[in-house]
C-alpha positions in Angstrom: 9.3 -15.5 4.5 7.5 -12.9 3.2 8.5 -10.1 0.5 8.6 -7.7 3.5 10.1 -9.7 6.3 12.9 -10.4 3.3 13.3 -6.6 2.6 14.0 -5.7 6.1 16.1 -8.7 6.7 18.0 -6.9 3.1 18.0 -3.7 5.2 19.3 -4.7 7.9 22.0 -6.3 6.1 23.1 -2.9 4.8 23.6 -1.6 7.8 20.2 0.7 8.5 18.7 1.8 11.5 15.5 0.6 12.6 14.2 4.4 12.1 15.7 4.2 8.3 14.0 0.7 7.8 10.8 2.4 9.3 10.6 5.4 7.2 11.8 3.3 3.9 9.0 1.1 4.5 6.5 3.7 5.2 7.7 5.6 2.4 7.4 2.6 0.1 3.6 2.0 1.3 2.4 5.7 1.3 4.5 7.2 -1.3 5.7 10.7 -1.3 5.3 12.5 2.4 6.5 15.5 3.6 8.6 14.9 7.5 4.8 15.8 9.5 3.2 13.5 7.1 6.5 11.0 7.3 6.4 11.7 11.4 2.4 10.6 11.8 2.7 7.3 10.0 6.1 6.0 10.8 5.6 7.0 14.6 9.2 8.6 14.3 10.2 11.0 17.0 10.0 14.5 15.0 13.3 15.5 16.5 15.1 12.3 14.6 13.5 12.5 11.2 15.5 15.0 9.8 19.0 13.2 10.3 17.4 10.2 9.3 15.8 10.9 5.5 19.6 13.0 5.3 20.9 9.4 5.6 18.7 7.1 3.2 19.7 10.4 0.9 23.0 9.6 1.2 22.2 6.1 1.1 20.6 6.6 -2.6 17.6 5.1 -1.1 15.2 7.9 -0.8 14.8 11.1 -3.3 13.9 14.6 -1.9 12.1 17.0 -4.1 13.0 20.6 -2.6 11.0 22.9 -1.8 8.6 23.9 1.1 8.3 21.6 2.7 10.3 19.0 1.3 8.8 15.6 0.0 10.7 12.9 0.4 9.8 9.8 -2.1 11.7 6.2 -1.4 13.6 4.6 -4.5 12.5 1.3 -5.7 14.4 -1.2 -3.3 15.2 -3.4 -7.1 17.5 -0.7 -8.0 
């Protein structure tokens, strides 16, 4: 298995989405991303992304910087 099959198979295991597991992922590959920029490469309905990166904040898995627009940066999936 692969270190990324085995990271969603983690994810999954705690419970998130498919949409969280995509935008962690992409996040994790592309770095920080604003929501458009998040939207474009995670083919994530716009109306959606919002709610989502709200709950991988809550999660503790992704940090926001504030600001306009808001960058949204994924925590290392070690911690």
């Amino acid at each position: 298995m692969s270190y990324m099959e085995e990271l969603v198979t983690r994810l999954k295991r705690l419970g998130l989405s498919n949409y969280e597991i995509k935008a962690y992922l992409t996040l994790l590959r592309c770095g920080t991303l604003t929501s458009t920029e998040l939207v474009k490469r995670s083919g994530i309905p716009q109306p959606r992304i919002y709610d989502i990166m709200r709950r991988l904040e809550e999660k503790g898995l992704v940090l926001v910087a504030e600001g306009y627009p808001k960058r949204y940066r994924a925590e290392d999936p070690r911690i």
